[in-house]
N, C-alpha and C positions, 0 to 999 in steps of 0.2 A: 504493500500500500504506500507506503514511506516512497519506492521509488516511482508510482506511479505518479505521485504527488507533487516530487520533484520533476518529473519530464511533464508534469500539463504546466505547470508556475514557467518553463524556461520556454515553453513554447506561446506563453503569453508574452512574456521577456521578451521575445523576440521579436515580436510583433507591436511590440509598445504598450503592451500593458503589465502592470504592477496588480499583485494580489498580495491581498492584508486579510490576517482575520479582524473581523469587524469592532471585537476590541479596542483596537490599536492603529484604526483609520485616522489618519493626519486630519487635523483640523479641514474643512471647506469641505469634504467629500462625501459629507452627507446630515444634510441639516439634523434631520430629527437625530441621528448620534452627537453630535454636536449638541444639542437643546439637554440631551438627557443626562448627558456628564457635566450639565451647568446647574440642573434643576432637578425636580422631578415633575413631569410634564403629567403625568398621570392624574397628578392632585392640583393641577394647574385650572383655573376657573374663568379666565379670559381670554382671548383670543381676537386682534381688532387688525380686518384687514382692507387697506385701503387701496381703492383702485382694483377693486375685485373682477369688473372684467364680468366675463363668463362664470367664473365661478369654480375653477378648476382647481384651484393653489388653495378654494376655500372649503373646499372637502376634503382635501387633502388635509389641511387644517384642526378639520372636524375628526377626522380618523385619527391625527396623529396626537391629538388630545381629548381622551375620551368620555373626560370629565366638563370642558368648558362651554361656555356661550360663546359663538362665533360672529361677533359682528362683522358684517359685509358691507362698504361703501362703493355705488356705482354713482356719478353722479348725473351719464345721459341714458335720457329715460328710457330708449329702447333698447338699450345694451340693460340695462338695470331691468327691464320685463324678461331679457331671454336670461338674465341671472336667476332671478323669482323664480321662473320653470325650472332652470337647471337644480335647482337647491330645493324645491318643494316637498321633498321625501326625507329632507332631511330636518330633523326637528333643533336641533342644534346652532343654526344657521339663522341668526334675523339681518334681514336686508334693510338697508336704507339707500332711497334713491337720492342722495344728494353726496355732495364734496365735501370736499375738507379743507382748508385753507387756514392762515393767521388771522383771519375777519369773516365776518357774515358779510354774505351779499351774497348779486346773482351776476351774471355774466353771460354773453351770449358766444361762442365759441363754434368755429367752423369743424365738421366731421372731416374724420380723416378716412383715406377709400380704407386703411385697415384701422379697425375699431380701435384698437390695442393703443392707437398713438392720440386719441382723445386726452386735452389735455386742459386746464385753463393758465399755465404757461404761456401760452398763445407766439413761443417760439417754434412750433414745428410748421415745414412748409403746407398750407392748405392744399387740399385738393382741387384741381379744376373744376370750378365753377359748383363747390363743396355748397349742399346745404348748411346751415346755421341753425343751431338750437339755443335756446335760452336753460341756461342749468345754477343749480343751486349750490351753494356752499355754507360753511357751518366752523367753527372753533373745536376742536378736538376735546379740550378739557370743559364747554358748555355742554359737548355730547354726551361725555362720560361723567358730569354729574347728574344732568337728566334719567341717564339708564343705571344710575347705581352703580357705577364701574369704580370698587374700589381702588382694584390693581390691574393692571395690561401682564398679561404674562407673555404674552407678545404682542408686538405691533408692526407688521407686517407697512410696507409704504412701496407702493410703483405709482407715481402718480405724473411720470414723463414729463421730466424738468421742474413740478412744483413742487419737489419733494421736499426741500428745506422750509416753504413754509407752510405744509402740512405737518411737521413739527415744530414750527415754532405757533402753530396750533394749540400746540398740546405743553407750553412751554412749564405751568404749573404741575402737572403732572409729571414732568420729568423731575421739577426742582423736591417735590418732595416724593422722589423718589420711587416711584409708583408704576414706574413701567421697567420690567426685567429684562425683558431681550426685543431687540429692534432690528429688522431685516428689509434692509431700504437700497435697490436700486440705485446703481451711480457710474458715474464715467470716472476719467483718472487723466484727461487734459483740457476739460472746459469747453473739448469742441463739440462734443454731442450735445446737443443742446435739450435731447428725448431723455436724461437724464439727470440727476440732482447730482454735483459734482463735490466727491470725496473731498478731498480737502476742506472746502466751507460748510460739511455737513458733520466731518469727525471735527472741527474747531469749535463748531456750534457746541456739541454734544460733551465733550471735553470737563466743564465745570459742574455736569451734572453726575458727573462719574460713570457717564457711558465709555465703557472700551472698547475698540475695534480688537475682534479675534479671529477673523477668519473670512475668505469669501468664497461665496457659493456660484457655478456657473459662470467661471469667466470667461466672457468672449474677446478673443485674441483675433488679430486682423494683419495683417503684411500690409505694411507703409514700406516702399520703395527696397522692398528685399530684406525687411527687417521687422520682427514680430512686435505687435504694438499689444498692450493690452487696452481694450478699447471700454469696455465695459462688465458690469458685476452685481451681482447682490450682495454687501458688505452685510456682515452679520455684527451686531452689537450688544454688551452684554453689564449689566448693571454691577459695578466692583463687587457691593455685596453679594452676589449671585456666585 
């Protein structure tokens, strides 16, 4: 067994891939092992995740903590209807169809031909001759005193370039302490403009005793014969945690 073990491992080796037992997976290579050597995710009761999209990262969400409430934020409304469908079975799950921002208000914002890059940013290039929606927004820490949200045991953020002030949304919540792990989308040279960019979002984060420990998903790109890391989900994680 021993050496059959070693000829499959060399023959991934060889091919470019690295086998761990799951143990002892390097940081970035698998959130929920990452989440469960920080916490115990089990007995974790929140779950807030923004810019949910479809709904697919928020069942995932929902399985991967089998105790919490899963808040879901879509903020246009018919991306937020096909979310409602997709999550309907799952009782874990409450949607809200609005945004998240450092302020209330509304905005009217052009759609993008892929849903995914809806933003209120309003740096991504519009679509030709894109319709326009009027969508809403909200304070992160006004939301989660309304629904009782003691603590965040996550807070999940893809909100395509508004991502720094969807937490500075939530700027009291962080100060006292109250959100454990943050899993926010970001670039890593300011020119993607579809993302909230590292630098200004780990300085943000900094004084609240968030740490950056790992990223999940990084997408690498060839600039001029030379590997760029272009963008990631930076995972964050509260000192005491």
């Amino acid at each position: 067994m021993s050496r059959l073990r070693d000829a499959a491992r060399d023959w991934l080796r060889a091919r470019g891939y690295v086998w761990f037992r799951k143990p002892v997976l390097p940081w970035g290579l698998d959130l929920e092992t990452d989440l469960r050597r920080s916490f115990d995710i089990t007995r974790a009761a929140c779950v807030i995740d923004v810019g949910a999209h479809l709904g697919w990262e928020t069942v995932r969400f929902a399985q991967m903590f089998p105790a919490a409430q899963v808040h879901a934020f879509e903020l246009v409304p018919a991306t937020c209807e096909q979310l409602r469908r997709n999550v309907a079975d799952q009782p874990r799950i409450r949607v809200h169809g609005f945004g998240l921002s450092n302020a209330r208000g509304s905005a009217r914002i052009t759609l993008q031909v892929d849903p995914q890059l809806n933003s209120l940013s309003g740096r991504a290039q519009p679509a030709a001759g894109g319709d326009s929606v009027e969508v809403q927004f909200r304070r992160l820490d006004e939301v989660a005193d309304e629904l009782g949200v003691r603590a965040v045991d996550l807070l999940k953020v893809d909100a395509e370039g508004h991502d720094l002030e969807v937490l500075e949304g939530g700027a009291a919540l962080f100060a006292a302490r109250r959100v454990r792990a943050l899993l926010v989308e970001v670039d890593f040279g300011g020119s993607n403009l579809q993302h909230g960019n590292f630098a200004k979002i780990a300085a943000w984060l900094e004084p609240y005793g968030m740490r950056f420990v790992a990223l999940h998903e990084p997408q690498i790109v060839d600039l001029h014969g030379v590997p760029h890391l272009d963008y990631a989900n930076a995972l964050f994680l509260r000192e005491a945690a």
